[in-house]
Structures are given as C-alpha cells and as structure tokens.
C-alpha positions as CSV (number, residue, x, y, z in Angstrom):
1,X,-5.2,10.7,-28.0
2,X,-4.7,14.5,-28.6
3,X,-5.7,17.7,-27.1
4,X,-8.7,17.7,-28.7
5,X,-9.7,13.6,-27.9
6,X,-9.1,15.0,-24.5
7,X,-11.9,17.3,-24.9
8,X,-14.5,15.3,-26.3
9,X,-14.6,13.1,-23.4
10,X,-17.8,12.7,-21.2
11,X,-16.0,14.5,-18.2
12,X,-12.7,16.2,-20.2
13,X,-10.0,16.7,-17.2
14,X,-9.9,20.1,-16.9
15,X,-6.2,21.1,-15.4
16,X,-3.1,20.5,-17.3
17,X,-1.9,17.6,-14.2
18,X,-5.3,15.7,-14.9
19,X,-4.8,15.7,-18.9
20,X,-1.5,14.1,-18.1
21,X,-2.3,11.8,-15.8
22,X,-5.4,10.5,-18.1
23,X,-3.0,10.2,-21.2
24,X,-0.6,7.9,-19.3
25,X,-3.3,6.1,-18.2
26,X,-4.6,5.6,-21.5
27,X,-1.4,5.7,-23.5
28,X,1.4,4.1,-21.5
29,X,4.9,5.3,-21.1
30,X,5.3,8.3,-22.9
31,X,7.8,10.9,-23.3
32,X,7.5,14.6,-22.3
33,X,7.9,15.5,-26.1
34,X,4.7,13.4,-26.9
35,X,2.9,14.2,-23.9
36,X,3.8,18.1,-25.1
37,X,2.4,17.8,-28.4
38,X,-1.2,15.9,-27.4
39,X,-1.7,18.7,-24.8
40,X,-0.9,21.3,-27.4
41,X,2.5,22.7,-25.8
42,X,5.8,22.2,-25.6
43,X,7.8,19.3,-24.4
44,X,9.3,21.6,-21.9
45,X,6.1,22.7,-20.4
46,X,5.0,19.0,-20.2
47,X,8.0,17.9,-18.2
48,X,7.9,21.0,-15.8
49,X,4.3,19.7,-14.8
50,X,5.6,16.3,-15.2
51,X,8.4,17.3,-12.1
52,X,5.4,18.5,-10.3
53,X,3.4,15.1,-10.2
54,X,6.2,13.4,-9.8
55,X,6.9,15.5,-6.8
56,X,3.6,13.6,-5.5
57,X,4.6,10.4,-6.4
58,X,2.2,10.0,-9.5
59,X,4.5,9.3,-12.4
60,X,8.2,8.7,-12.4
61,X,10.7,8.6,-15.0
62,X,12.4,5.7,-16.3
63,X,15.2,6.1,-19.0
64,X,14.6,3.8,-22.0
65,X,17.4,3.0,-24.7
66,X,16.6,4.2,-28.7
67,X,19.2,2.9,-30.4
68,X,22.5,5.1,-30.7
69,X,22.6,8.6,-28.5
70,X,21.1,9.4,-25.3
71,X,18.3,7.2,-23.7
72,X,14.6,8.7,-24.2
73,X,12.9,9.6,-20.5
74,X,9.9,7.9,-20.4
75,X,6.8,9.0,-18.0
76,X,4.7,6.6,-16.7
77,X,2.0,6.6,-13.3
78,X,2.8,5.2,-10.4
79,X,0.8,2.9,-8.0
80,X,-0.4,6.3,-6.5
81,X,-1.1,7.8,-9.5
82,X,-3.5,4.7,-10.8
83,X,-5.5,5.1,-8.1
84,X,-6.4,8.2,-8.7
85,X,-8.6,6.8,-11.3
86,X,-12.0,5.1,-10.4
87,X,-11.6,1.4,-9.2
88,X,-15.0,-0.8,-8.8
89,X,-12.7,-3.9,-7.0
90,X,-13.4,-2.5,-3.6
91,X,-17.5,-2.4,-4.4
92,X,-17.3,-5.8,-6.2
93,X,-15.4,-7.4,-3.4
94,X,-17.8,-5.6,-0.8
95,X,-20.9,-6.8,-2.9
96,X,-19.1,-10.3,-3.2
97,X,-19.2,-10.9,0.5
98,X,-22.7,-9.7,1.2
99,X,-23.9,-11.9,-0.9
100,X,-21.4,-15.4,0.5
101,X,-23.4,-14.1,3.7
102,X,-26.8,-13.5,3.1
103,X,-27.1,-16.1,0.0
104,X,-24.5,-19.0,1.5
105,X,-24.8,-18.0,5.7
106,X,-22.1,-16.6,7.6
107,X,-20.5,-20.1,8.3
108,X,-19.6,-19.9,4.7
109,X,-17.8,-16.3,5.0
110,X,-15.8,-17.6,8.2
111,X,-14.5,-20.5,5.8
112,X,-13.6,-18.3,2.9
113,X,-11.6,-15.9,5.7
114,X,-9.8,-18.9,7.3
115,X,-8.8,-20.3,4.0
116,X,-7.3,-16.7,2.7
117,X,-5.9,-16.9,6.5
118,X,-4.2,-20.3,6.0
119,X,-2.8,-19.4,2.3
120,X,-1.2,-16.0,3.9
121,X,0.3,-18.1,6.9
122,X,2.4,-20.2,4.1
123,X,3.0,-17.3,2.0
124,X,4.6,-15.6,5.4
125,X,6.5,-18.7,6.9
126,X,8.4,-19.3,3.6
127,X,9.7,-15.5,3.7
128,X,10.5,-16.4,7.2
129,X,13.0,-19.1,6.8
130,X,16.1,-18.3,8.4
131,X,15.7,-15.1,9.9
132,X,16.3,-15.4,13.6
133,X,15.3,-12.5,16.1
134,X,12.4,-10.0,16.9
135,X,13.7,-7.1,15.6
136,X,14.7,-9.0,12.2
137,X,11.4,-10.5,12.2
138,X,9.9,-7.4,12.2
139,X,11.8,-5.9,10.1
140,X,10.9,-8.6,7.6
141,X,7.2,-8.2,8.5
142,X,7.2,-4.8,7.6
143,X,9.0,-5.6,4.3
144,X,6.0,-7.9,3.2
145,X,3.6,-5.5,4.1
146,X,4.7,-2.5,2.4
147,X,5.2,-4.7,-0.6
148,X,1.7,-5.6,-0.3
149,X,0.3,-2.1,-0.2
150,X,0.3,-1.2,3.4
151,X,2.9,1.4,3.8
152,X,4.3,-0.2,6.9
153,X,7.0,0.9,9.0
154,X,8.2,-0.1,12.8
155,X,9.7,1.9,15.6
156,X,10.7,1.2,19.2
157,X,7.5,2.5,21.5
158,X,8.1,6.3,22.9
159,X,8.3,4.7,26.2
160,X,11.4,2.3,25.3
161,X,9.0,-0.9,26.2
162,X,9.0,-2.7,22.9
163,X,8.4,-1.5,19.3
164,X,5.2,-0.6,17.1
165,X,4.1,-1.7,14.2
166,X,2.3,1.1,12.1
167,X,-0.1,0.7,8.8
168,X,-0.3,3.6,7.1
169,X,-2.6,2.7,4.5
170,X,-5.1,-0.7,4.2
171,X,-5.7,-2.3,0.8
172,X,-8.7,-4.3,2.1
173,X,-10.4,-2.2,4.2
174,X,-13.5,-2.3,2.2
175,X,-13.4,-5.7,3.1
176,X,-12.1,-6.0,6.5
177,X,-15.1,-3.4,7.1
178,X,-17.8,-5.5,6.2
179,X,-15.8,-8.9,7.3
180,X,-14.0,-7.7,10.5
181,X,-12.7,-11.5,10.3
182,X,-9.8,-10.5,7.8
183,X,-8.5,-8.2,10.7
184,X,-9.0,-11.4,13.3
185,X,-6.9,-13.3,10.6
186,X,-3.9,-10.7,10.2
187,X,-3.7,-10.5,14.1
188,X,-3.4,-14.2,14.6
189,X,-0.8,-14.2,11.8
190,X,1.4,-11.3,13.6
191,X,1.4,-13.3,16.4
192,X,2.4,-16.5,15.1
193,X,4.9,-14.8,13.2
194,X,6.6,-13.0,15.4
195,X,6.9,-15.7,17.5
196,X,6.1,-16.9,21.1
197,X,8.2,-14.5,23.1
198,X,6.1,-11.5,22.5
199,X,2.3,-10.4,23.2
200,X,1.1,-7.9,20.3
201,X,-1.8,-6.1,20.4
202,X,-3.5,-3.8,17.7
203,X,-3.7,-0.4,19.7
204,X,-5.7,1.6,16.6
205,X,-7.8,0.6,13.8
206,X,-8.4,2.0,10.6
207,X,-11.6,0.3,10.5
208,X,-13.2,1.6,13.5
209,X,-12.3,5.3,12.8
210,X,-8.3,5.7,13.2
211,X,-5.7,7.4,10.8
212,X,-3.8,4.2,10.7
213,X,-3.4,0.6,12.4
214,X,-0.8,0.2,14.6
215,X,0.7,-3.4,16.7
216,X,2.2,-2.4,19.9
217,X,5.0,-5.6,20.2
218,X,6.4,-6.2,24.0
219,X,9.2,-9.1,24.6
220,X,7.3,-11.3,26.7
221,X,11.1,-10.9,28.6
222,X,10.5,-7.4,29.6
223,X,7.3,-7.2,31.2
224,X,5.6,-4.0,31.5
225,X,8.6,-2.3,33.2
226,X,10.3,0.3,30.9
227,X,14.0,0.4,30.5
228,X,15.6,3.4,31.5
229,X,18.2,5.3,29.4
230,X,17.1,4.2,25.9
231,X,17.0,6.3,23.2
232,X,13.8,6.8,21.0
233,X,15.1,5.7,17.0
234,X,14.6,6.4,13.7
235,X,11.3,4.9,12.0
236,X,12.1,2.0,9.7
237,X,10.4,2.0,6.2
C-alpha cells in the first residue's frame, strides 16, 4: 500500500498519524524506512511521528533480528491503537442478546449469564491456588483483570478502612448495558474470590453513568471504625 493507495481509499486518512496507523493496520510490522517510503517521506520523518504515537501508546517498537548487523526496529499497533479502528463485536454481541431475549425469553439470557459466570469462577479459582491473604488476593485480582482489558489497579481507601478496587476501562460494557446480569455475575465472583472475611461493594458504575467502576473491600475484622495513623499508598497497577 503506498501513498497513493492511501488516497484512493473511500475515506483516505487525512493526517500523517492516521496514514500510519492505517498502514500497520493493513500491513503489519513495518519498519520506519518502509513506512517513510509508502507515505512519500523519509524514514526519519516516519519514526519522529512514530515517537509521537507511541507517546500515546498506539504502536511500539520491537527490535527484530536480519541476519548479521544491527536488528531492524519494527513498528507495530498496540491494543490501543487497534481500537482506534471500527469494531462491529460490541453491536453484534448487543444485537446477539436482544434477540436470546425477545426470540428465546429472558429465562434463556439468565442461563447464558450464569454459565459464562460459572466458566469465569473456574478460570479465577485456578489462578487462585496458593495465594493466601487479602492484599495478595487482590493483588492477584487485579492482575487478571488488567490482563483481561480492564485497566485495574487497587489502593488502600483515603480513609485507611480497607482498599478499593478501581476499573478504569470495561470491555463488555455494551453488554453488561443491555444484560446488567454480567455486572451481578462479576460481583458475586469478587466476593467469592476474595474470600469470606470481607464485604465488597461496587461504589460506582460505568454502566449507570460513572468514569470508572470501583469495589470498595473492608476486612470483615475492622468494622467500620477507621484506623488512625495509617498512611495513604501508592496505587498498584
């Protein structure tokens, strides 16, 4: 794909960032050099705005060996930078469930929810195997969920009583918003998961309007009294 195959698109991308992005996305892994010559430049000028995306977490570079001398740099998108391209999954799974509903009854969605529910609960007690204690269970918990797209992290609460649980982002919230039964389902899970000797409660809600979804976590232990004298920490990614 060159400059000009660039152009002849329906909608051609129209800043130089866009033309890269859309030639990874159609070429794979490149270097800076080929990505420079497409766009009708230099490869100097292409790895300068290359620095940029990657400044904003779209691409990243990955150093591949050529046979003898240096390894070649290789740019290629990132998660972040393939969703800037248009993805139909969220309207398909949206359209998918409307139609379990209104074609097969609601009874029929709550079984599909509580058997994704009960495949997640095995997938989660396997990871779980061996790691004793709240904070390491969270920790873990947190781990899993970034991996799975929803940029968690965990903190002890402001007011030293417990921790928090944030979601920065939510992969199925197309979903969850027309099935609020996969949010049910991931709150149950916390809970078992976590274990017995703490209450969590979900304190915002992407789906109802917030920024994020957070857990607030309290060691059933500490009741609601706070503990003097602790210090507020550093988030955990």
């Amino acid at each position: 794909m060159s400059n000009d195959d660039l152009e002849n698109l329906p909608s051609p991308p129209r800043s130089v960032a866009d033309r890269l992005l859309l030639l990874l996305k159609m070429r794979g892994p490149q270097t800076a050099s080929d990505l420079g010559e497409a766009l009708g430049t230099t490869g100097e000028n292409a790895r300068q705005q290359l620095m940029k995306l990657a400044a904003d977490a779209l691409v990243e570079a990955q150093s591949v060996a050529r046979g003898v001398g240096r390894p070649a740099q290789f740019w290629q998108l990132t998660g972040r930078g393939h969703a800037r391209f248009p993805d139909t999954h969220a309207e398909l799974t949206v359209s998918l469930l409307r139609n379990v509903r209104e074609v097969l009854g609601a009874d029929a969605l709550d079984r599909l929810v509580a058997a994704r529910e009960r495949e997640v609960r095995v997938a989660y007690r396997a990871e779980f195997v061996g790691v004793d204690g709240l904070e390491a269970r969270l920790a873990t918990l947190v781990e899993i969920r970034s991996r799975e797209g929803y940029m968690a992290e965990w903190r002890r609460s402001e007011d030293g009583d417990g921790w928090l649980l944030i979601e920065n982002h939510c992969p199925i919230c197309a979903a969850a918003t027309v099935c609020q039964g996969f949010c049910r389902a991931e709150l149950a899970i916390f809970r078992e998961i976590l274990g017995p000797g703490c209450t969590v409660e979900r304190t915002e809600h992407i789906v109802h309007g917030a920024r994020r979804c957070a857990y607030r976590i309290v060691p059933r232990r500490m009741g609601p009294q706070r503990i003097a004298g602790r210090k507020k920490p550093a988030i955990h990614r």
